[in-house]
N, C-alpha and C positions, 0 to 999 in steps of 0.2 A: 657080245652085245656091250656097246660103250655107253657111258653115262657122265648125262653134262648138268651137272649144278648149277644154278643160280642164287643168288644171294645179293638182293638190295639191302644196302647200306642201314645200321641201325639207326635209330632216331639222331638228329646229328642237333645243334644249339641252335641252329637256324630253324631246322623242323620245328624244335621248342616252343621258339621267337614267334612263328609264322612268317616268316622273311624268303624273298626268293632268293636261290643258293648260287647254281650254277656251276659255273668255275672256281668261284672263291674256294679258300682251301679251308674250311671250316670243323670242326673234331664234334667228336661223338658226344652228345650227355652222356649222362647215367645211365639212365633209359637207355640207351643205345649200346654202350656197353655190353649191357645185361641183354639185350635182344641176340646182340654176337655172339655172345658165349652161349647160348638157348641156343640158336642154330648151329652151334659147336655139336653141342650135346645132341640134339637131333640126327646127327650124322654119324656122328659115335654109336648111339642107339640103333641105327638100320646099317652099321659094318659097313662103309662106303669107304673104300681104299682108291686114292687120290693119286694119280702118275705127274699132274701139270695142276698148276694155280696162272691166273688172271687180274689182275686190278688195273683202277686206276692210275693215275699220278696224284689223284687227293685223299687227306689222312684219315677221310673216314669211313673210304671203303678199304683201304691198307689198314686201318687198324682192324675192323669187320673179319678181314680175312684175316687177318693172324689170328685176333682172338677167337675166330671158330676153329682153326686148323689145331690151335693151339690144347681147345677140349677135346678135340677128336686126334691127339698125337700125331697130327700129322706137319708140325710146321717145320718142317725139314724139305718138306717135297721142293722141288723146282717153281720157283717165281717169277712172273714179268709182269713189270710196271707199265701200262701206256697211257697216254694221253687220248688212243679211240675209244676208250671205256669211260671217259669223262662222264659226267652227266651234263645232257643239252647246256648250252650254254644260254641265259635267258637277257643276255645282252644288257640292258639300261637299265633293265626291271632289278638288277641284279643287288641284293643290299637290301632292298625296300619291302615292308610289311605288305604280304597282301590283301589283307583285308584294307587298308589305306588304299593302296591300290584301286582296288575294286569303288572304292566312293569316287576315288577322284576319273578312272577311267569309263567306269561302271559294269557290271557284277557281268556282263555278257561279251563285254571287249577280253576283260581279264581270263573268262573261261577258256576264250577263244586263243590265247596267247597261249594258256598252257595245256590245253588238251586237242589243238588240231594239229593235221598230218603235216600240214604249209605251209601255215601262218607264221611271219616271223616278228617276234617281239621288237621292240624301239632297238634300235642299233646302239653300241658304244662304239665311240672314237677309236682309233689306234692309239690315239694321242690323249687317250684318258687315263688318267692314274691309275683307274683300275683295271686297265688293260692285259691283258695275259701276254701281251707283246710286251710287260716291261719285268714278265717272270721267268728267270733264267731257267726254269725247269721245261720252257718251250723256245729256248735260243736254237736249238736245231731245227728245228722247223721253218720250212719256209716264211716267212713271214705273212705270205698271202693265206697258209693253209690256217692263218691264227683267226680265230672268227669273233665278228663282232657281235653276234647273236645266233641263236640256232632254232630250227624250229625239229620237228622230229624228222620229219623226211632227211636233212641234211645230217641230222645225227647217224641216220641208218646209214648214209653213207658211207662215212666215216670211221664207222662200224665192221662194214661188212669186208674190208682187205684182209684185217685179224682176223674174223671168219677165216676165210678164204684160203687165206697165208698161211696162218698157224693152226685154227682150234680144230678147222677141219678135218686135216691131216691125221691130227693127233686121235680122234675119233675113229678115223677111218683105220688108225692102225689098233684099236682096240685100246684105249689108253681113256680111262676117266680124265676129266676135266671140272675145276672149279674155280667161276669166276664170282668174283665178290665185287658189284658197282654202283648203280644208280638208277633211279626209278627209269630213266626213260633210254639212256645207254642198254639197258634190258630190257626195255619196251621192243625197243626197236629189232635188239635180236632175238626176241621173241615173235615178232612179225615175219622175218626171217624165216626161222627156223619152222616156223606155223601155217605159212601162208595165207597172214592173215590180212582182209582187205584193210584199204585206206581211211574208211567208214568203223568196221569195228574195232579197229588198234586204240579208238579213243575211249574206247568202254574196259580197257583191259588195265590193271591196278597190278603194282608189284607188292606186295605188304614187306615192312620193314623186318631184317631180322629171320624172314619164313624162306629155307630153302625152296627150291621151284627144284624137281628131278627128272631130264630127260633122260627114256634109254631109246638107244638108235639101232638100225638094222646096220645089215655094210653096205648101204647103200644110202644111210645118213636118211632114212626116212622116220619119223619119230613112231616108235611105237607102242611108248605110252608118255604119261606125264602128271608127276604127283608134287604133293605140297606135301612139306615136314613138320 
Protein backbone atom coordinates (compact mmCIF):
# COMPACT_ATOMS: atom_id res chain seq x y z
CA UNK A 1 0.00 0.00 0.00
CA UNK A 2 1.64 3.45 -1.32
CA UNK A 3 1.10 6.67 0.38
CA UNK A 4 0.88 10.13 -1.02
CA UNK A 5 1.21 13.22 1.08
CA UNK A 6 0.17 16.46 0.60
CA UNK A 7 1.24 19.65 2.04
CA UNK A 8 0.13 23.30 1.10
CA UNK A 9 2.61 25.80 1.54
CA UNK A 10 2.78 27.52 5.02
CA UNK A 11 1.53 30.99 5.41
CA UNK A 12 3.68 32.81 3.10
CA UNK A 13 4.03 37.24 3.41
CA UNK A 14 1.43 37.61 0.93
CA UNK A 15 -1.08 35.23 2.85
CA UNK A 16 -0.07 37.93 5.63
CA UNK A 17 -0.61 41.01 3.32
CA UNK A 18 -3.89 39.55 2.04
CA UNK A 19 -2.35 40.11 -1.69
CA UNK A 20 -2.93 37.75 -4.53
CA UNK A 21 0.35 35.53 -4.91
CA UNK A 22 0.32 33.45 -7.87
CA UNK A 23 3.48 33.02 -9.67
CA UNK A 24 5.50 35.61 -7.79
CA UNK A 25 8.13 33.90 -5.86
CA UNK A 26 7.19 35.10 -2.46
CA UNK A 27 8.88 33.39 1.15
CA UNK A 28 7.28 32.16 4.03
CA UNK A 29 6.47 34.50 7.43
CA UNK A 30 7.11 33.20 10.64
CA UNK A 31 3.94 31.75 10.80
CA UNK A 32 4.71 29.77 8.08
CA UNK A 33 7.85 28.66 9.01
CA UNK A 34 6.45 27.23 12.06
CA UNK A 35 3.31 25.55 10.24
CA UNK A 36 6.41 23.66 8.17
CA UNK A 37 8.13 22.46 10.78
CA UNK A 38 4.48 21.32 12.62
CA UNK A 39 3.89 19.33 9.55
CA UNK A 40 7.46 18.07 9.95
CA UNK A 41 6.71 16.74 13.17
CA UNK A 42 3.29 15.48 12.29
CA UNK A 43 4.90 12.89 10.03
CA UNK A 44 7.78 12.09 12.29
CA UNK A 45 5.00 11.32 14.88
CA UNK A 46 2.81 8.81 12.49
CA UNK A 47 6.70 6.99 11.14
CA UNK A 48 5.94 7.95 7.32
CA UNK A 49 9.16 6.90 5.41
CA UNK A 50 9.38 9.00 2.30
CA UNK A 51 11.13 7.24 -1.17
CA UNK A 52 10.41 10.63 -3.72
CA UNK A 53 9.58 14.44 -2.73
CA UNK A 54 7.77 17.02 -5.20
CA UNK A 55 7.76 20.88 -5.17
CA UNK A 56 7.42 23.69 -6.82
CA UNK A 57 9.82 26.12 -8.44
CA UNK A 58 8.60 28.90 -5.78
CA UNK A 59 10.56 29.29 -2.37
CA UNK A 60 7.73 28.77 -0.30
CA UNK A 61 6.69 25.64 -0.96
CA UNK A 62 10.72 24.56 -1.39
CA UNK A 63 11.33 25.82 1.81
CA UNK A 64 7.75 23.95 3.24
CA UNK A 65 9.21 20.83 2.11
CA UNK A 66 12.75 21.04 3.41
CA UNK A 67 11.65 22.29 6.68
CA UNK A 68 9.12 19.36 7.14
CA UNK A 69 11.45 16.68 5.77
CA UNK A 70 14.05 18.28 7.69
CA UNK A 71 11.85 17.45 11.30
CA UNK A 72 11.04 14.29 10.09
CA UNK A 73 15.06 13.30 8.91
CA UNK A 74 14.21 12.80 5.92
CA UNK A 75 15.79 15.62 3.72
CA UNK A 76 18.04 13.49 2.08
CA UNK A 77 15.42 11.52 0.00
CA UNK A 78 15.22 12.39 -3.86
CA UNK A 79 13.79 15.87 -5.01
CA UNK A 80 12.23 17.50 -8.00
CA UNK A 81 11.49 20.99 -8.65
CA UNK A 82 8.65 21.90 -11.22
CA UNK A 83 6.93 24.48 -12.55
CA UNK A 84 3.28 22.00 -12.82
CA UNK A 85 3.09 22.38 -8.98
CA UNK A 86 2.99 26.18 -9.38
CA UNK A 87 0.24 27.51 -7.63
CA UNK A 88 -2.66 28.87 -10.26
CA UNK A 89 -1.45 31.69 -11.77
CA UNK A 90 -3.86 34.65 -10.93
CA UNK A 91 -2.67 36.69 -13.97
CA UNK A 92 -3.24 40.90 -13.51
CA UNK A 93 -4.78 40.21 -10.07
CA UNK A 94 -1.45 39.26 -9.12
CA UNK A 95 0.47 41.84 -6.40
CA UNK A 96 -3.00 43.33 -5.47
CA UNK A 97 -4.67 43.30 -2.01
CA UNK A 98 -7.76 41.50 -2.15
CA UNK A 99 -10.04 42.98 -0.19
CA UNK A 100 -9.11 46.33 -2.55
CA UNK A 101 -9.97 44.00 -5.05
CA UNK A 102 -13.19 43.12 -4.12
CA UNK A 103 -14.44 47.15 -3.55
CA UNK A 104 -13.18 48.01 -6.78
CA UNK A 105 -14.35 44.70 -8.86
CA UNK A 106 -16.97 43.72 -6.29
CA UNK A 107 -17.13 40.94 -3.47
CA UNK A 108 -18.85 38.34 -6.25
CA UNK A 109 -16.56 39.01 -9.39
CA UNK A 110 -13.63 38.45 -6.95
CA UNK A 111 -15.16 35.03 -5.53
CA UNK A 112 -15.70 34.05 -8.86
CA UNK A 113 -11.94 34.64 -9.91
CA UNK A 114 -10.73 32.63 -7.26
CA UNK A 115 -12.96 29.86 -6.45
CA UNK A 116 -14.47 28.63 -9.95
CA UNK A 117 -13.42 25.59 -12.01
CA UNK A 118 -13.19 28.19 -15.66
CA UNK A 119 -13.24 31.43 -14.80
CA UNK A 120 -10.10 33.20 -15.82
CA UNK A 121 -8.90 36.15 -13.92
CA UNK A 122 -7.72 39.66 -15.98
CA UNK A 123 -4.89 38.43 -18.11
CA UNK A 124 -1.16 39.85 -17.91
CA UNK A 125 0.83 40.82 -21.04
CA UNK A 126 3.93 38.75 -22.00
CA UNK A 127 5.28 42.08 -22.21
CA UNK A 128 4.54 43.00 -18.66
CA UNK A 129 7.33 43.25 -16.12
CA UNK A 130 5.92 40.93 -14.31
CA UNK A 131 5.73 38.34 -16.48
CA UNK A 132 7.16 34.84 -15.85
CA UNK A 133 8.21 35.06 -19.60
CA UNK A 134 11.01 37.44 -18.19
CA UNK A 135 12.10 34.69 -15.36
CA UNK A 136 14.94 32.63 -16.39
CA UNK A 137 13.63 29.74 -14.16
CA UNK A 138 10.82 29.28 -17.20
CA UNK A 139 13.45 29.94 -20.32
CA UNK A 140 12.96 26.34 -21.21
CA UNK A 141 9.56 26.43 -21.72
CA UNK A 142 8.05 27.06 -24.58
CA UNK A 143 6.98 30.24 -24.43
CA UNK A 144 3.49 29.73 -25.30
CA UNK A 145 3.23 27.04 -22.34
CA UNK A 146 4.02 30.59 -20.05
CA UNK A 147 0.59 31.67 -19.02
CA UNK A 148 -0.93 34.87 -18.57
CA UNK A 149 -3.51 33.81 -16.08
CA UNK A 150 -4.86 30.47 -14.92
CA UNK A 151 -8.08 29.52 -13.77
CA UNK A 152 -8.15 25.95 -12.09
CA UNK A 153 -9.33 23.66 -14.85
CA UNK A 154 -6.14 24.95 -16.75
CA UNK A 155 -3.99 24.40 -13.66
CA UNK A 156 -5.31 20.73 -13.45
CA UNK A 157 -3.95 20.33 -16.69
CA UNK A 158 -0.90 21.21 -16.20
CA UNK A 159 -0.83 19.07 -13.40
CA UNK A 160 -1.81 16.09 -14.40
CA UNK A 161 1.38 14.95 -17.08
CA UNK A 162 3.57 14.91 -13.39
CA UNK A 163 0.61 12.66 -12.24
CA UNK A 164 0.79 10.60 -15.12
CA UNK A 165 4.63 10.70 -15.94
CA UNK A 166 6.20 10.49 -12.72
CA UNK A 167 4.11 10.42 -9.19
CA UNK A 168 1.99 7.55 -10.63
CA UNK A 169 4.40 5.14 -11.41
CA UNK A 170 6.10 5.69 -8.29
CA UNK A 171 2.94 4.64 -6.50
CA UNK A 172 2.29 2.06 -8.38
CA UNK A 173 5.59 0.62 -7.60
CA UNK A 174 5.03 0.86 -3.97
CA UNK A 175 7.08 3.97 -3.16
CA UNK A 176 5.57 6.92 -0.74
CA UNK A 177 5.51 10.14 -2.13
CA UNK A 178 5.63 13.70 -0.79
CA UNK A 179 4.52 16.80 -2.48
CA UNK A 180 4.78 20.22 -0.71
CA UNK A 181 2.72 23.11 -3.10
CA UNK A 182 -0.05 25.20 -3.31
CA UNK A 183 -3.57 25.71 -2.39
CA UNK A 184 -4.99 25.15 -5.77
CA UNK A 185 -1.92 23.04 -7.67
CA UNK A 186 -3.50 20.51 -4.75
CA UNK A 187 -6.85 21.38 -5.29
CA UNK A 188 -6.55 20.42 -8.49
CA UNK A 189 -4.70 16.98 -7.74
CA UNK A 190 -7.01 16.49 -5.47
CA UNK A 191 -9.89 16.48 -7.90
CA UNK A 192 -7.93 14.11 -9.68
CA UNK A 193 -7.04 11.77 -7.60
CA UNK A 194 -10.89 12.04 -5.83
CA UNK A 195 -12.97 12.31 -8.70
CA UNK A 196 -14.32 15.18 -7.58
CA UNK A 197 -17.00 16.99 -9.78
CA UNK A 198 -16.47 20.54 -11.21
CA UNK A 199 -19.29 21.97 -8.85
CA UNK A 200 -17.71 20.53 -5.63
CA UNK A 201 -13.77 21.26 -6.11
CA UNK A 202 -14.98 24.80 -5.21
CA UNK A 203 -16.02 23.89 -1.59
CA UNK A 204 -12.74 22.00 -1.02
CA UNK A 205 -9.95 24.18 1.18
CA UNK A 206 -6.22 23.02 1.55
CA UNK A 207 -5.25 24.24 5.16
CA UNK A 208 -1.75 25.64 5.42
CA UNK A 209 1.00 23.57 6.97
CA UNK A 210 -1.71 20.25 7.57
CA UNK A 211 -0.42 17.16 5.87
CA UNK A 212 -3.58 15.59 3.62
CA UNK A 213 -2.38 11.39 3.66
CA UNK A 214 -3.47 9.25 0.74
CA UNK A 215 -3.01 5.41 0.98
CA UNK A 216 -3.57 3.66 -2.45
CA UNK A 217 -4.52 0.16 -3.64
CA UNK A 218 -2.37 -1.30 -6.84
CA UNK A 219 -4.51 -0.13 -8.66
CA UNK A 220 -4.16 3.68 -7.57
CA UNK A 221 -7.64 3.67 -6.13
CA UNK A 222 -7.74 5.75 -2.91
CA UNK A 223 -8.50 3.82 -0.01
CA UNK A 224 -8.47 6.07 2.55
CA UNK A 225 -7.58 9.84 3.45
CA UNK A 226 -6.49 11.61 6.60
CA UNK A 227 -5.38 14.91 7.76
CA UNK A 228 -2.26 15.24 10.26
Amino acid sequence: MAKLVLIRHGQSEWNLSNQFTGWVDVDLSEKGVEQAKNAGKALKEHGIEFDYAYTSVLKRAIKTLHYALEECDQLWIPETKTWRLNERHYGALQGHNKKKAAEKYGDEQVHIWRRSYDVLPPLLSADDEGSAANDRRYANLDPRTIPGGENLKVTLERVIPLWQDEIAPKLLDNKNVIIAAHGNSLRALSKYIEQISDEDIMNLEMATGQPVVYDFDDKLNVLSKEKY
